[in-house]
N, CA, C and O atoms as a Tripos MOL2 file, in Angstrom:
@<TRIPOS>MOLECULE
protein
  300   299    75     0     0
PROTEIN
NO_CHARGES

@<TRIPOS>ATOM
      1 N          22.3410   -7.3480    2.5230 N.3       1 UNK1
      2 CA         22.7660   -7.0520    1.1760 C.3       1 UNK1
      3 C          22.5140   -5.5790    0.9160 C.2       1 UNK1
      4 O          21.4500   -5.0720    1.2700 O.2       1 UNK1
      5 N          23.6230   -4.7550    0.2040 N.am      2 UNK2
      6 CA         23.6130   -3.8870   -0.0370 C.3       2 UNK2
      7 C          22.4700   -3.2500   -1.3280 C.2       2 UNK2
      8 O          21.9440   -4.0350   -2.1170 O.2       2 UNK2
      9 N          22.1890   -1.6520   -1.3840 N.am      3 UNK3
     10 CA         21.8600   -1.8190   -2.7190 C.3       3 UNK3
     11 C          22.4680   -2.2270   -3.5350 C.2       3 UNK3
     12 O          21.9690   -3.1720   -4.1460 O.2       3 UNK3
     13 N          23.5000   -1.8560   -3.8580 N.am      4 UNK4
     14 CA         24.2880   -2.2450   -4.8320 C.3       4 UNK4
     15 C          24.6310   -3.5100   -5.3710 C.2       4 UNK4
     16 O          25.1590   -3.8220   -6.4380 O.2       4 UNK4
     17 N          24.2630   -4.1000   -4.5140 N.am      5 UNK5
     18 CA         23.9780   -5.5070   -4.9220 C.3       5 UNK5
     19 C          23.4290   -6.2000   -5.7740 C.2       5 UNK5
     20 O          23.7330   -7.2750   -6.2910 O.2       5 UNK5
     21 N          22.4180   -5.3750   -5.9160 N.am      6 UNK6
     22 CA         21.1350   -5.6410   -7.0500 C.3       6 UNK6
     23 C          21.2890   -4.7380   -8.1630 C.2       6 UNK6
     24 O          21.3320   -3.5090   -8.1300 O.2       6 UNK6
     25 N          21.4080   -5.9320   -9.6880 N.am      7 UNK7
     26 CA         21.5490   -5.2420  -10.7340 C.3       7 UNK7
     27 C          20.0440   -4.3880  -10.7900 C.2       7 UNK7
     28 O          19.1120   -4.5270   -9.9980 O.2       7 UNK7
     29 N          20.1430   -3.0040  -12.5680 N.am      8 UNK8
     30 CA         19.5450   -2.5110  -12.2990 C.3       8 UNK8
     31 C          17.8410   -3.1480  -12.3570 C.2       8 UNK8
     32 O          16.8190   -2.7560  -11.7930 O.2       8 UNK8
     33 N          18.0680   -4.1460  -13.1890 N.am      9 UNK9
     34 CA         16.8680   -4.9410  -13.0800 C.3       9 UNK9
     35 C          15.7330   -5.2630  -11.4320 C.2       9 UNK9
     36 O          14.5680   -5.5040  -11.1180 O.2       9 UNK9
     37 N          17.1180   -5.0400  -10.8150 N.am     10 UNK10
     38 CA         15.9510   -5.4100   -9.2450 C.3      10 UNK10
     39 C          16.7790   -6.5520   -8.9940 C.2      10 UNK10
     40 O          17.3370   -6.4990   -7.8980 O.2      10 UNK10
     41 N          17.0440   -7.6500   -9.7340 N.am     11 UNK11
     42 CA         17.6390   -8.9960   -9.4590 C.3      11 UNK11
     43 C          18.1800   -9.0490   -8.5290 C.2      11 UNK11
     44 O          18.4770   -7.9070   -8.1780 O.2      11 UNK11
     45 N          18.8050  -10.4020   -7.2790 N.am     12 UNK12
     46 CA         19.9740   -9.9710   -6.8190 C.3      12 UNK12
     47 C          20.9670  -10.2870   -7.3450 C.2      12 UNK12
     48 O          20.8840  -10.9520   -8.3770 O.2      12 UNK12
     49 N          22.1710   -9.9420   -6.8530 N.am     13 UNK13
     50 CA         23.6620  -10.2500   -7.5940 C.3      13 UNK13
     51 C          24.1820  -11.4010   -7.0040 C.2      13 UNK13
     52 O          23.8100  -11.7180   -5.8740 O.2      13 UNK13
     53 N          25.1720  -12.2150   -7.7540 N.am     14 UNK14
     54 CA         25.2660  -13.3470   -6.9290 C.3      14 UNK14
     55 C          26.2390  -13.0150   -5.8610 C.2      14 UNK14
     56 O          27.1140  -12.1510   -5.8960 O.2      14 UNK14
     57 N          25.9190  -13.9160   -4.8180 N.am     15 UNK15
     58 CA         26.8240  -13.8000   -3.6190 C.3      15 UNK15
     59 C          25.7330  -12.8840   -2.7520 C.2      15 UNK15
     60 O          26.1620  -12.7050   -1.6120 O.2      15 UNK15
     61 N          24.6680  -12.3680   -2.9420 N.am     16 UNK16
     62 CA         24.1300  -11.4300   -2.3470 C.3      16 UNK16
     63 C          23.4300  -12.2980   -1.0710 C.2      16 UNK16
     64 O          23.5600  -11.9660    0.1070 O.2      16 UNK16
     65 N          22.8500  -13.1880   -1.4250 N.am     17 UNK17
     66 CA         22.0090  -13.5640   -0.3260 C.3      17 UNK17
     67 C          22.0900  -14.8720   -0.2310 C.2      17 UNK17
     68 O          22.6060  -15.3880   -1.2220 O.2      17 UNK17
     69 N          21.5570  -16.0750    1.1450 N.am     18 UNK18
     70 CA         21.6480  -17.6020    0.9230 C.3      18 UNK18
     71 C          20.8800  -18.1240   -0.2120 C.2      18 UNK18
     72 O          20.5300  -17.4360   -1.1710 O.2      18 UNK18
     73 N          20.5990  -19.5530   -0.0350 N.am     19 UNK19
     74 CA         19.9520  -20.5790   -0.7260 C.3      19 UNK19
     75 C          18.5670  -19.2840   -1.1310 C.2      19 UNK19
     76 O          17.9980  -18.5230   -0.3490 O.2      19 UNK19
     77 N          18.3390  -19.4810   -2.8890 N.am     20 UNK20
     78 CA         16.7610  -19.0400   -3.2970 C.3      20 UNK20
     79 C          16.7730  -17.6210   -2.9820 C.2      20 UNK20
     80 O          15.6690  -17.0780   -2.9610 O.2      20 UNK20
     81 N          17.8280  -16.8860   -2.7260 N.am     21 UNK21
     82 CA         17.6000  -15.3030   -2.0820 C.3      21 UNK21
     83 C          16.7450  -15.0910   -0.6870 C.2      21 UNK21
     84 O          16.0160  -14.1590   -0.3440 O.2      21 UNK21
     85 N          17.0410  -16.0700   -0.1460 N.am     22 UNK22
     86 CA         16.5600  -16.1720    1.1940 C.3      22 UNK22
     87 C          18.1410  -14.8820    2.4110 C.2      22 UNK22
     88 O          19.3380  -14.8250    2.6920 O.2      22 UNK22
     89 N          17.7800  -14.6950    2.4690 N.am     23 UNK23
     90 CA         19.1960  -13.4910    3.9540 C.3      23 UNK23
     91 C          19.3790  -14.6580    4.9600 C.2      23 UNK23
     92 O          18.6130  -15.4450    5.5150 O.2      23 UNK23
     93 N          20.8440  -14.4170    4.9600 N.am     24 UNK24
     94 CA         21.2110  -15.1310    6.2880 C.3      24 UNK24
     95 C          20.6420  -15.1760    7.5360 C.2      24 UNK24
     96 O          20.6490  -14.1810    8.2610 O.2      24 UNK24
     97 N          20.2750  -15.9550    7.7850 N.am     25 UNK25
     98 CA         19.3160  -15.4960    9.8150 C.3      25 UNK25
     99 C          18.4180  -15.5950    9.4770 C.2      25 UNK25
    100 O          17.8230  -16.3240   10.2700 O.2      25 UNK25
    101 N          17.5890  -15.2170    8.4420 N.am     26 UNK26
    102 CA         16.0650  -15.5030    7.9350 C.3      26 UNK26
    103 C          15.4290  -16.6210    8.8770 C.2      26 UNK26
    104 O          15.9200  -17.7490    8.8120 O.2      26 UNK26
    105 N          14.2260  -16.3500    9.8670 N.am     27 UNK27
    106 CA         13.9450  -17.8340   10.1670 C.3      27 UNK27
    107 C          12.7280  -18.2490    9.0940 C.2      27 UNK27
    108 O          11.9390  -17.6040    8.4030 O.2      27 UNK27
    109 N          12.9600  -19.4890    9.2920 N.am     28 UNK28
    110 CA         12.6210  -20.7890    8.5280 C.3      28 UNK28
    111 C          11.3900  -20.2910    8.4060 C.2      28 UNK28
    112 O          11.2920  -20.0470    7.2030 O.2      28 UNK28
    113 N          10.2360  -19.9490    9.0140 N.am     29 UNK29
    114 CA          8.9090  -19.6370    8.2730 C.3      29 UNK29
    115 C           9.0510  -18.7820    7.1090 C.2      29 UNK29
    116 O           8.2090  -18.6020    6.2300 O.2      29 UNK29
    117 N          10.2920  -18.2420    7.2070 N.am     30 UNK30
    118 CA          9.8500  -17.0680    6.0170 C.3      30 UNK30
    119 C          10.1960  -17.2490    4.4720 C.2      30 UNK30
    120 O          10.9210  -16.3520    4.0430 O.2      30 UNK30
    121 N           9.8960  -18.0400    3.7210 N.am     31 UNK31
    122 CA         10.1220  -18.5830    2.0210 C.3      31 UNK31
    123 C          10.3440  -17.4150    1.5000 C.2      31 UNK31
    124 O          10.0130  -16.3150    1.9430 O.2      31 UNK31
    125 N          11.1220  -17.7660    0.1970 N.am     32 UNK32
    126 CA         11.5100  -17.0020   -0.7150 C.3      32 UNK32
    127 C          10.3600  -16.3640   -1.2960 C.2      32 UNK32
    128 O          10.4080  -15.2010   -1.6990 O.2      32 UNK32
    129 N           8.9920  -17.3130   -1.3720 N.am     33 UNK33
    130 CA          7.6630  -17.0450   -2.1590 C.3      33 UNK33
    131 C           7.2050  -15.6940   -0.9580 C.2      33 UNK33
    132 O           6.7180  -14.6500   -1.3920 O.2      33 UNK33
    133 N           7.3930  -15.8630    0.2400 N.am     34 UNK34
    134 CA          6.9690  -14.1840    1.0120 C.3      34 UNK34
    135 C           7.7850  -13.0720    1.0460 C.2      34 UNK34
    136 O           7.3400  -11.9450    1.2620 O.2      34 UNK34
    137 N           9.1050  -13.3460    0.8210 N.am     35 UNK35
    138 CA          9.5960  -12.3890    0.5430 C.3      35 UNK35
    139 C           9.4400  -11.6890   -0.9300 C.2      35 UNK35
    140 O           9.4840  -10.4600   -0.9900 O.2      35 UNK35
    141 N           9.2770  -12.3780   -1.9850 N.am     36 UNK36
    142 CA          9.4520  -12.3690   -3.4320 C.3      36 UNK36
    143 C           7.9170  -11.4550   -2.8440 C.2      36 UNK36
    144 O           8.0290  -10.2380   -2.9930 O.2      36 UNK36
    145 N           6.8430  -11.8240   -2.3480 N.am     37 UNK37
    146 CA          5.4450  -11.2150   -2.4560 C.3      37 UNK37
    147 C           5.6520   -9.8380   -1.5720 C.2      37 UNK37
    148 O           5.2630   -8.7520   -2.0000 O.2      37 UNK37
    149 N           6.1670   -9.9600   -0.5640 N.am     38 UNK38
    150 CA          6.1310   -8.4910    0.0090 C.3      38 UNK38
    151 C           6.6790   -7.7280   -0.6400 C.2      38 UNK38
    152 O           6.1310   -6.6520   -0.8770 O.2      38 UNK38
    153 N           8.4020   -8.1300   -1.3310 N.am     39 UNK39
    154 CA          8.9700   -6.8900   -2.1360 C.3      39 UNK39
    155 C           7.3160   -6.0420   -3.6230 C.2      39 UNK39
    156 O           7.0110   -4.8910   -3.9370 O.2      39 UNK39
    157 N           6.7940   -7.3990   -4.0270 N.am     40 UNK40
    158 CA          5.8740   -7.1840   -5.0370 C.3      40 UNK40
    159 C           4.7780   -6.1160   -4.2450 C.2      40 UNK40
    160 O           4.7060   -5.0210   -4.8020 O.2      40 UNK40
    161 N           4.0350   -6.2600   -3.1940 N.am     41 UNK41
    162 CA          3.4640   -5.6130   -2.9670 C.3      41 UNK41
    163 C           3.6050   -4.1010   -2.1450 C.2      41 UNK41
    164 O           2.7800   -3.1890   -2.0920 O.2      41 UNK41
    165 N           5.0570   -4.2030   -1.4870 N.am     42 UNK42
    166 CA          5.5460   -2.5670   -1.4550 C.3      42 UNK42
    167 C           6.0300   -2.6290   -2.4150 C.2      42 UNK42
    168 O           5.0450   -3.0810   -3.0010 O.2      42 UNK42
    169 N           6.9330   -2.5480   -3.3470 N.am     43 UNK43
    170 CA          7.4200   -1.6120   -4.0330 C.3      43 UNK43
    171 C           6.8920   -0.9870   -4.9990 C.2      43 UNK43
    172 O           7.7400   -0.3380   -5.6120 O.2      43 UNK43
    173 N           5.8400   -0.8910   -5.4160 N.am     44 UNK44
    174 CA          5.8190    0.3220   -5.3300 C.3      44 UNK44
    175 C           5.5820    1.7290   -4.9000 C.2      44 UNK44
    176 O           5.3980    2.8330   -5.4110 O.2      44 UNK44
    177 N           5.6550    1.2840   -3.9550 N.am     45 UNK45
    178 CA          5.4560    2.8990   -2.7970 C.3      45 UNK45
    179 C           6.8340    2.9510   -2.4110 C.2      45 UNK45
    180 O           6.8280    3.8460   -1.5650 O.2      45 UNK45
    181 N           7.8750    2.5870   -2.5030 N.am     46 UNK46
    182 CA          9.3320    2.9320   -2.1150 C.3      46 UNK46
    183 C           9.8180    3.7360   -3.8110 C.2      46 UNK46
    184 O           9.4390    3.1560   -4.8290 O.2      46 UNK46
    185 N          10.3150    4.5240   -3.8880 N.am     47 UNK47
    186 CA         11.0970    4.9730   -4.8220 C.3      47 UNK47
    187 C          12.6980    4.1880   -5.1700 C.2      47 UNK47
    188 O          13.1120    4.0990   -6.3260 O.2      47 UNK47
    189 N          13.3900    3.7180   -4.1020 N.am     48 UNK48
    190 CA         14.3750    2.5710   -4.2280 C.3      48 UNK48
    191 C          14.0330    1.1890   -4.3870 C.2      48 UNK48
    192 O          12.8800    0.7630   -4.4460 O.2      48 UNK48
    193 N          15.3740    0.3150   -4.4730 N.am     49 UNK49
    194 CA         14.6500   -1.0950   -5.6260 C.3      49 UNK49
    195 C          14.5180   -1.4600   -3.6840 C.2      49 UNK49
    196 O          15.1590   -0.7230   -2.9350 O.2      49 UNK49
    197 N          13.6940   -2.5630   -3.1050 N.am     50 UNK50
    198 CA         13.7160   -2.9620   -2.1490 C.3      50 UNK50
    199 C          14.5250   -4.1800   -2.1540 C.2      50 UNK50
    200 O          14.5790   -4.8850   -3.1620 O.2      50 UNK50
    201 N          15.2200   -4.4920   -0.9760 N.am     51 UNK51
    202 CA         15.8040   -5.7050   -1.0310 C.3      51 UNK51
    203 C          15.1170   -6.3520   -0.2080 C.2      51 UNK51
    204 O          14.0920   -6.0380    0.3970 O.2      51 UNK51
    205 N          15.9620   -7.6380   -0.2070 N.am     52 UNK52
    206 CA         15.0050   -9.4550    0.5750 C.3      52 UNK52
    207 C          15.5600   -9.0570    2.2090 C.2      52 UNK52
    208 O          14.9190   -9.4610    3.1790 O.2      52 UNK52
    209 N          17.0780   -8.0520    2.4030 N.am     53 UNK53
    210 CA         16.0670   -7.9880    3.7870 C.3      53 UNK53
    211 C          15.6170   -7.0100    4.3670 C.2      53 UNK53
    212 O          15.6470   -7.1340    5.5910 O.2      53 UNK53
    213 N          15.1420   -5.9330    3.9410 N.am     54 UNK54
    214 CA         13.9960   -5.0960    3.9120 C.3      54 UNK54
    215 C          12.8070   -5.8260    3.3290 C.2      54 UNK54
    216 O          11.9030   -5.0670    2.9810 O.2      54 UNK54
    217 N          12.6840   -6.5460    3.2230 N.am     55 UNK55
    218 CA         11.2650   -7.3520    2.7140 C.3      55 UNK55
    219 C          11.2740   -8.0100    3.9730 C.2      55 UNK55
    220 O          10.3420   -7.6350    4.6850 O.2      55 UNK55
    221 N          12.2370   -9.1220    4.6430 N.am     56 UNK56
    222 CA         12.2180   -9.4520    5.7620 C.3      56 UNK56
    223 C          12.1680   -8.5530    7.0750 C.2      56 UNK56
    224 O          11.7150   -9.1290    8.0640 O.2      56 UNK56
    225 N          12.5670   -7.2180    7.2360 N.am     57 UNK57
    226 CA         12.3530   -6.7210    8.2500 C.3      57 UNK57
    227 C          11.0890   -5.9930    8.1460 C.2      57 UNK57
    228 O          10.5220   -5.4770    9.1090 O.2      57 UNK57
    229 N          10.6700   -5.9720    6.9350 N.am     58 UNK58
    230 CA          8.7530   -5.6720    7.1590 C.3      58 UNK58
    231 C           8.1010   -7.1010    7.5120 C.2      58 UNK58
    232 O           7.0370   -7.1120    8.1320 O.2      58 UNK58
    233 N           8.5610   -7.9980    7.2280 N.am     59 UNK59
    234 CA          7.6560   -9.0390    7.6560 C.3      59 UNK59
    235 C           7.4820   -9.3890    9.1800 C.2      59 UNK59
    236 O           6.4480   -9.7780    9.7230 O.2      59 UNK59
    237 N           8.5860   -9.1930    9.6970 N.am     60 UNK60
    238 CA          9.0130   -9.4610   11.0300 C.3      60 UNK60
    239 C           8.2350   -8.2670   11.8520 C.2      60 UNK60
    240 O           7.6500   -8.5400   12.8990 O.2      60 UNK60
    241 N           8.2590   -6.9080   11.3160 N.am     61 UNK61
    242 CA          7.7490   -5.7080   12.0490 C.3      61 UNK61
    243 C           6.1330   -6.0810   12.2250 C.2      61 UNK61
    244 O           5.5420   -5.9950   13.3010 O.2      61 UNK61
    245 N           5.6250   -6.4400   11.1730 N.am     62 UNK62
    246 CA          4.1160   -6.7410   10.6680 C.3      62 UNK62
    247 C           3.6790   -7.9400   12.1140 C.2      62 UNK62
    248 O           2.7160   -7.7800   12.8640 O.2      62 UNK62
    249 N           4.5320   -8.9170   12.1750 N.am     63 UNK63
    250 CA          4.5550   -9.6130   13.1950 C.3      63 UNK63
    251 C           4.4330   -9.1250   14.1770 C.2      63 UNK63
    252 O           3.3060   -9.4310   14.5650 O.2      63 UNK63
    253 N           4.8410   -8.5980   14.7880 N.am     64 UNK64
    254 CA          5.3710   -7.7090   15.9300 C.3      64 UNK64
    255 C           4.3730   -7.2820   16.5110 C.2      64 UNK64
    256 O           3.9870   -7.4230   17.6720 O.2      64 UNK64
    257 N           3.6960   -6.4020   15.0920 N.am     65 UNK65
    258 CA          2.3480   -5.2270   15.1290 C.3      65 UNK65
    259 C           1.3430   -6.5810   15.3300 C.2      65 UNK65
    260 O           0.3560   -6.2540   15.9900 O.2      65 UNK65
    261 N           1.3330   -7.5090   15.0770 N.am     66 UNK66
    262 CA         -0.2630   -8.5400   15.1500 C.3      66 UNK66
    263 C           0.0720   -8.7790   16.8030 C.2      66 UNK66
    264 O          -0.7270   -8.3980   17.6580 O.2      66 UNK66
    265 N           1.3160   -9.4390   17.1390 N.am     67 UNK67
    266 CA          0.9150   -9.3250   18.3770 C.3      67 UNK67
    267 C           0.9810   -8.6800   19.1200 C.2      67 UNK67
    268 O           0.4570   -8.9610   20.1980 O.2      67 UNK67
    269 N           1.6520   -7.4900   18.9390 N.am     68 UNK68
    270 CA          0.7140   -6.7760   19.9640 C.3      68 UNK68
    271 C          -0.4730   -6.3780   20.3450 C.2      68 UNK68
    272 O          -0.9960   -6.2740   21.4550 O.2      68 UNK68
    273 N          -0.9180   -6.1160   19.0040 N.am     69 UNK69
    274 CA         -2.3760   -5.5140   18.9200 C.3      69 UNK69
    275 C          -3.8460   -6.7520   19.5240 C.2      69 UNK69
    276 O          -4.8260   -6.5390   20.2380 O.2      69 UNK69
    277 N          -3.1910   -8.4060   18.5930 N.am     70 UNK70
    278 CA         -3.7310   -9.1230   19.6040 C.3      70 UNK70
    279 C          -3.6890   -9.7530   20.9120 C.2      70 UNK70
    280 O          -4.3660  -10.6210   21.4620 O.2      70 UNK70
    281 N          -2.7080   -9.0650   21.2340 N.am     71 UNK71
    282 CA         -2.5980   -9.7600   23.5300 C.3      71 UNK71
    283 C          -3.5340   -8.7350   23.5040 C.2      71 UNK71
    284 O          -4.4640   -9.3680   24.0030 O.2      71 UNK71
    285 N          -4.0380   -7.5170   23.2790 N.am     72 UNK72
    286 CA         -5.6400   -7.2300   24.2560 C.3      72 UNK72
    287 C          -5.3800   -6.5210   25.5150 C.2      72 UNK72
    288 O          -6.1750   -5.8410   26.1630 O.2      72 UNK72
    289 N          -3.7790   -6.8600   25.8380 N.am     73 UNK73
    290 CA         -3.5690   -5.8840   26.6790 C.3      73 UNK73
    291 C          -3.1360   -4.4800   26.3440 C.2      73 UNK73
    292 O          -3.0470   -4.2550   25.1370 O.2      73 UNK73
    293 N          -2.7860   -3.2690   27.3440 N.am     74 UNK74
    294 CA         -2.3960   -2.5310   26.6160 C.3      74 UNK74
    295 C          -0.5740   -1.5400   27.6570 C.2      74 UNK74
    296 O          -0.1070   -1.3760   28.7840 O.2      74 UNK74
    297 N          -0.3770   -1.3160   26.6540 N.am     75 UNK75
    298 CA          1.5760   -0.8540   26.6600 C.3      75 UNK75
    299 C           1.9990    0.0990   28.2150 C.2      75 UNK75
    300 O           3.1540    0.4790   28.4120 O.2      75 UNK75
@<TRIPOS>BOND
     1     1     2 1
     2     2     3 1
     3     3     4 2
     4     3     5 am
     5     5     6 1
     6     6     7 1
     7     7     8 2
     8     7     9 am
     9     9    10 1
    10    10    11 1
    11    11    12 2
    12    11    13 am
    13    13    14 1
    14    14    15 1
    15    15    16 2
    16    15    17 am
    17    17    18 1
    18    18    19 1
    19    19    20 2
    20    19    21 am
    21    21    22 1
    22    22    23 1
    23    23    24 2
    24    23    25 am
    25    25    26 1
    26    26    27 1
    27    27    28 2
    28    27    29 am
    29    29    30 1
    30    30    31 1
    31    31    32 2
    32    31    33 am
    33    33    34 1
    34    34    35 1
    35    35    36 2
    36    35    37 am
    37    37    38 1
    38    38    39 1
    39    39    40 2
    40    39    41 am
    41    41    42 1
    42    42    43 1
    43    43    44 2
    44    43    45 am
    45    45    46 1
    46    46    47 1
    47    47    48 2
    48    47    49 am
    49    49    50 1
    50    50    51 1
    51    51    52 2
    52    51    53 am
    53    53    54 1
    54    54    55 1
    55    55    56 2
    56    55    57 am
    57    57    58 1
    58    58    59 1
    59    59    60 2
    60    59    61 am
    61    61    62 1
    62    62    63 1
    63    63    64 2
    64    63    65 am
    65    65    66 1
    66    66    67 1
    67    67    68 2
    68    67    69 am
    69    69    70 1
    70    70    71 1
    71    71    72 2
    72    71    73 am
    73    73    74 1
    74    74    75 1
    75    75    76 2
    76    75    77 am
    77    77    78 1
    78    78    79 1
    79    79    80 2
    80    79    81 am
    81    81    82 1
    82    82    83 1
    83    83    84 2
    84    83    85 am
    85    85    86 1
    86    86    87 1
    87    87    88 2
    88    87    89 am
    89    89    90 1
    90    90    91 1
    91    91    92 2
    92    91    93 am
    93    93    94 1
    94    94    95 1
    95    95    96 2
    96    95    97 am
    97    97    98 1
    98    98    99 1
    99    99   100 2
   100    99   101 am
   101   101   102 1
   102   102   103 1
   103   103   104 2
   104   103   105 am
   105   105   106 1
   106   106   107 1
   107   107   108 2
   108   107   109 am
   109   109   110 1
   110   110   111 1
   111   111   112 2
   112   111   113 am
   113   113   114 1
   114   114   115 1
   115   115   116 2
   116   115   117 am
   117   117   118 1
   118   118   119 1
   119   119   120 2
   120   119   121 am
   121   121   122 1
   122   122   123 1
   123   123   124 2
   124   123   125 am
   125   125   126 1
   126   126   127 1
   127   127   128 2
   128   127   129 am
   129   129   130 1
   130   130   131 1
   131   131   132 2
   132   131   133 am
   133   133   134 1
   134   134   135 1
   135   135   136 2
   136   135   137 am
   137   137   138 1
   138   138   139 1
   139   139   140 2
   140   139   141 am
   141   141   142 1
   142   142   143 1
   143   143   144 2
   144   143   145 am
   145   145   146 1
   146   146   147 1
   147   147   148 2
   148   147   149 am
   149   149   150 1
   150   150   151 1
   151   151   152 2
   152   151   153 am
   153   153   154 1
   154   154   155 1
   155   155   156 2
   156   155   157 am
   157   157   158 1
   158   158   159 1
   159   159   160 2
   160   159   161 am
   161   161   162 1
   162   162   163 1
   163   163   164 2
   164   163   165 am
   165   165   166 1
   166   166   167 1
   167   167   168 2
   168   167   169 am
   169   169   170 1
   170   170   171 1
   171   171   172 2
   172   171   173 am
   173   173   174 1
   174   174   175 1
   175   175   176 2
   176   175   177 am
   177   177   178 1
   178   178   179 1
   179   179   180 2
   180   179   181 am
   181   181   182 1
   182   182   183 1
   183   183   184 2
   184   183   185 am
   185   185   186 1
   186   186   187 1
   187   187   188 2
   188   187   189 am
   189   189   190 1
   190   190   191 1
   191   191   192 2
   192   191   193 am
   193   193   194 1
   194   194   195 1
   195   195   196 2
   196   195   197 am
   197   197   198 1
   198   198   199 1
   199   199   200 2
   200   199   201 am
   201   201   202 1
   202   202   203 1
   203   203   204 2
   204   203   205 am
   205   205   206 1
   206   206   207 1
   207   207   208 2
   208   207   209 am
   209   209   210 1
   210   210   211 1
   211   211   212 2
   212   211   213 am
   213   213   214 1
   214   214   215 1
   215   215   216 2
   216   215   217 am
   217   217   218 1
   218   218   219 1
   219   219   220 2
   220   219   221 am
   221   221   222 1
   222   222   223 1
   223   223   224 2
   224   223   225 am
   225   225   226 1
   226   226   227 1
   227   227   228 2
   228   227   229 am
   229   229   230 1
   230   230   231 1
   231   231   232 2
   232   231   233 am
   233   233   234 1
   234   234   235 1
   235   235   236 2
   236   235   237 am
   237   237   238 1
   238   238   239 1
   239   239   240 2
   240   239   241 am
   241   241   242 1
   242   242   243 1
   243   243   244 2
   244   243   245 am
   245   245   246 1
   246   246   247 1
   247   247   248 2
   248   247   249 am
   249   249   250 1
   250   250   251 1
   251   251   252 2
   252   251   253 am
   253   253   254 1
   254   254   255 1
   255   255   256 2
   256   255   257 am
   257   257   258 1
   258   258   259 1
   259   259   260 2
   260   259   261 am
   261   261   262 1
   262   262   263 1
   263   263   264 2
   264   263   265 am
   265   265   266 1
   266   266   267 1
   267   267   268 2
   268   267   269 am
   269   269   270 1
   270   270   271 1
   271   271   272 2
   272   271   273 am
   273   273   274 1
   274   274   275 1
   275   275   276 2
   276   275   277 am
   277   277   278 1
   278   278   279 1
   279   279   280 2
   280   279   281 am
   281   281   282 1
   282   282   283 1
   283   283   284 2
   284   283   285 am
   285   285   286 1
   286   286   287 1
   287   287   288 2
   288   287   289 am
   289   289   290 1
   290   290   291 1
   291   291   292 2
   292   291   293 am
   293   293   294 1
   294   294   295 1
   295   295   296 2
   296   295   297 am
   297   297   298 1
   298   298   299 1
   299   299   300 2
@<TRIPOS>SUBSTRUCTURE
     1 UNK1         2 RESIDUE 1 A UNK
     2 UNK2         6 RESIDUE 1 A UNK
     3 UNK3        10 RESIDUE 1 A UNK
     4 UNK4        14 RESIDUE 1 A UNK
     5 UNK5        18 RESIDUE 1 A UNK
     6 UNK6        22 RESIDUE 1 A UNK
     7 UNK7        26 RESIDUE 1 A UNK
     8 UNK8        30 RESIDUE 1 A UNK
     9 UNK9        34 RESIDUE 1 A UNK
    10 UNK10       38 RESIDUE 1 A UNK
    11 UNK11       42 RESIDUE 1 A UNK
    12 UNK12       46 RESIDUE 1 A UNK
    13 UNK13       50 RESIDUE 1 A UNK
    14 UNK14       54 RESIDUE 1 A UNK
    15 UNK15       58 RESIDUE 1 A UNK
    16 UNK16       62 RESIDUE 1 A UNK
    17 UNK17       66 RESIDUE 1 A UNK
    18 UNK18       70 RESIDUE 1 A UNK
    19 UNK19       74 RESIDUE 1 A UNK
    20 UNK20       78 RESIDUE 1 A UNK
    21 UNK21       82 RESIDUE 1 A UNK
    22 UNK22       86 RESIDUE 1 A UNK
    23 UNK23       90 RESIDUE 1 A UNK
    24 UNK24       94 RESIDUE 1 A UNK
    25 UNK25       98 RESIDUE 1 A UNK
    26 UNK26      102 RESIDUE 1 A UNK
    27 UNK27      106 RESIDUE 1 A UNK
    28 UNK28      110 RESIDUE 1 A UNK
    29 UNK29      114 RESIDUE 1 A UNK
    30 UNK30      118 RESIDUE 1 A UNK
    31 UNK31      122 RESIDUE 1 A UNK
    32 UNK32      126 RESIDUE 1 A UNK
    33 UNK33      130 RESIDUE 1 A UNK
    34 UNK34      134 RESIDUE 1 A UNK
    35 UNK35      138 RESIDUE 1 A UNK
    36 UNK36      142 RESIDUE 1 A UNK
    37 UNK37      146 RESIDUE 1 A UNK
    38 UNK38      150 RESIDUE 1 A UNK
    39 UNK39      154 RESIDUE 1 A UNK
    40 UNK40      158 RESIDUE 1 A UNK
    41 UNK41      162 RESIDUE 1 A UNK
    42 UNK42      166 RESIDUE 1 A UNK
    43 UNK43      170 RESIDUE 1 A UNK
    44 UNK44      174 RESIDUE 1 A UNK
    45 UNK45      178 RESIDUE 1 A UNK
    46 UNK46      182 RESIDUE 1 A UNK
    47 UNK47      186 RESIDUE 1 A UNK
    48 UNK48      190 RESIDUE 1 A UNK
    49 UNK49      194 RESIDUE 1 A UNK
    50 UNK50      198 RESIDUE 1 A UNK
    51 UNK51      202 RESIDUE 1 A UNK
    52 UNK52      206 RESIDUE 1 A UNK
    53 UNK53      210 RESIDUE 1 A UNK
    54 UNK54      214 RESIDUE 1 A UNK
    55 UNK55      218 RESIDUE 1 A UNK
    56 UNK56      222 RESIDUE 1 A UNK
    57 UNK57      226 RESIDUE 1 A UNK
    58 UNK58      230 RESIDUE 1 A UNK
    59 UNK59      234 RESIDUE 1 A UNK
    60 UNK60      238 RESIDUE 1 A UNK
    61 UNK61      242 RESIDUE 1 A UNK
    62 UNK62      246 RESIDUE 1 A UNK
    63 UNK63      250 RESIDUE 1 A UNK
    64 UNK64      254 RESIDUE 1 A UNK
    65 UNK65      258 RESIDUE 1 A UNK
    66 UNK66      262 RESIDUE 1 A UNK
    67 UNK67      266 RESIDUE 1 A UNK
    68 UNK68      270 RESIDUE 1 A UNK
    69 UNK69      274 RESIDUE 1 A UNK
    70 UNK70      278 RESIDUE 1 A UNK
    71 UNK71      282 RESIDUE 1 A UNK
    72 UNK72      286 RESIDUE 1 A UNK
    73 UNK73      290 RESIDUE 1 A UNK
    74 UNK74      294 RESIDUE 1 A UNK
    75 UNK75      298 RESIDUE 1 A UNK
């Protein structure tokens, strides 16, 4: 979803995203309630409104970063 998508409220617009403002491809662990919380807890350090999937591709990155850091091995 584009910015533009989202009125200026932050909301999304309809048609923007699946079921609950969940993004297409989203896998199934990830609820509307973690995305709704990550946008809450970055934004405000972004100066733009954040969208659900920039909320999802920090969640997924964050992932990423745990395991690597916990396999113990190193790169």
């Amino acid at each position: 979803m584009s910015r533009r998508s989202r009125n200026t409220n932050g909301k999304v617009a309809a048609g923007g995203a699946g079921p609950a403002g969940v993004p297409a491809g989203t896998p199934d662990w990830i609820t509307p309630e973690l995305i709704g919380r990550t946008i809450e807890v970055w934004q405000p350090f972004y100066r733009t409104v954040l969208t659900p999937e920039e909320a999802v591709t920090m969640i997924l990155n964050v992932g990423r970063l745990y395991d690597a850091l916990s396999s113990g091995s190193l790169p």
